[in-house]
C-alpha positions in Angstrom: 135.1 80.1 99.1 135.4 83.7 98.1 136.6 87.1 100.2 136.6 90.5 100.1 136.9 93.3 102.3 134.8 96.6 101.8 134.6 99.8 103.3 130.8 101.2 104.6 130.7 104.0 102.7 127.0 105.4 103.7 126.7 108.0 106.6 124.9 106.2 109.2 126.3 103.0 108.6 124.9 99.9 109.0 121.5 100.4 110.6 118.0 99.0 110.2 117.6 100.0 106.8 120.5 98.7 105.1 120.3 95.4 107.2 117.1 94.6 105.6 118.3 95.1 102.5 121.2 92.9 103.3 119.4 89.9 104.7 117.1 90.4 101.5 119.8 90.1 99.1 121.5 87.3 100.5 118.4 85.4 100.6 118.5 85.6 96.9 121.1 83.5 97.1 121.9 79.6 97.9 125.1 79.7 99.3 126.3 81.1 102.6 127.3 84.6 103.2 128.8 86.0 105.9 130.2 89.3 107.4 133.2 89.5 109.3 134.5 92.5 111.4 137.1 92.5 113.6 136.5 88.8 115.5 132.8 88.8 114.8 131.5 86.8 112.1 127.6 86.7 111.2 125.6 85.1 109.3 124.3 87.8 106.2 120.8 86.2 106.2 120.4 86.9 110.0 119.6 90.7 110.6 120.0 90.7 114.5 123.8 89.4 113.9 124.0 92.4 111.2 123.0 94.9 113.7 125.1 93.4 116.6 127.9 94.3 114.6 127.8 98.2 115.3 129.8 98.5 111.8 129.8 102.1 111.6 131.1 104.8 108.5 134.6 104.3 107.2 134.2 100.5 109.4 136.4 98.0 107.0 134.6 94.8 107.0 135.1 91.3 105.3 132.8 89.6 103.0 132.6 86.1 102.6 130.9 83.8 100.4 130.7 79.8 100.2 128.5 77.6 97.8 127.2 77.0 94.3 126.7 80.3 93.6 129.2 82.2 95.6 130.5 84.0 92.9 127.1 85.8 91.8 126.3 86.5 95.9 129.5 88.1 96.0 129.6 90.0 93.3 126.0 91.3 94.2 126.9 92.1 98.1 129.6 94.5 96.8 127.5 96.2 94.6 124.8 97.3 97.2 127.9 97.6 99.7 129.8 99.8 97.5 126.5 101.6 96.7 126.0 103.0 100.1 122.7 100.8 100.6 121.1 104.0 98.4 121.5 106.4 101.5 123.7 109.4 101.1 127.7 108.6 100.8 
């Protein structure tokens, strides 16, 4: 299992858009990835539990990743994480 935690840097936060892209990245993937902030912890594949989490701009959130290729689905959630989703930072 691999963990880190990550800041959402984009304006809005996490809304629809970056949700999508979320649940379509971690589809790419085998193992399981899940976000965690505060208490709540969802599934990164589900976009409903994405959007329940409210996670708003400067929201500190953990991601975690569990599986044959956990490594490589971390590694790739940061990246579009730390990239704002493409919206303005």
């Amino acid at each position: 299992m691999r963990e880190k935690n990550v800041k959402i840097v984009n304006k809005l936060g996490l809304h629809a858009r970056p949700a999508s892209l979320i649940v379509q990245t971690a589809m790419a993937f085998s193992s399981n990835i899940y976000i965690i902030k505060d208490e709540a912890k969802v599934d990164a594949k589900s976009i409903m539990g994405i959007l329940m989490l409210a996670a708003a701009c400067g929201t500190e959130i953990k991601l975690q990743t569990e599986g044959p290729d956990e490594e490589q689905a971390l590694e790739k959630m940061l990246e579009i994480f730390n990239n704002g989703f493409g919206e303005e930072i």
